[in-house]
C-alpha angles and dihedrals in degrees: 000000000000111000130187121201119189125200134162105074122127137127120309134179114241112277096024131110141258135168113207114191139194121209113207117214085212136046119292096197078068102052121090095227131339114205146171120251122185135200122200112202105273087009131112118246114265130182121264100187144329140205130197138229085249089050097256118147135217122185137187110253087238105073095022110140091016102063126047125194123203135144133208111222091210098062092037071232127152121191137192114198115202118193131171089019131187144189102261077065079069107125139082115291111233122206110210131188122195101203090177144303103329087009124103135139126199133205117231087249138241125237123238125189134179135196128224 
């Protein structure tokens, strides 16, 4: 059984800088595709970014340019940098593995917050 463990949130000003990272109990090279996820208080989930198993990216339009995803095989490792934040970036930070079609694992989450 496939499980994600996040770790790196905290609390943050407004422009600065945090890496959250999930650490996978199996191997990532293996997974179809690995992703955050975030959650504001009275707000839906919605993807942050996402990385394939062929090392493609998708990110939401609104942290383009400001949040890079990458993993290190090595580690079985993802990362989200987040840089320039803001509050709207407020919410607790998902990890999230598609192992394939009907099979998914989530971390437990980590909080971000960011003060204006």
């Amino acid at each position: 059984q496939v499980q994600l463990v996040e770790s790196g949130g905290g609390l943050v000003q407004a422009g600065g800088s945090l890496r959250l990272s999930c650490a996978a109990s199996g191997s990532i090279a293996s997974f179809n595709g690995m992703g955050w996820y975030r959650q504001a208080p009275g707000k839906q989930r919605e993807l942050v970014a996402a990385l394939d198993r062929g090392g493609s990216t998708t990110y939401a339009d609104s942290v383009k340019g400001r949040f890079t995803i990458s993993r290190d095989n090595a580690k079985d490792t993802v990362y989200l940098q987040m840089n320039s934040l803001k509050p709207d970036d407020t919410g607790v930070y998902y990890c999230n593995a598609f192992l394939g079609i009907g099979s998914t694992r989530w971390g437990q989450g980590t909080q971000v917050t960011v003060s204006s």
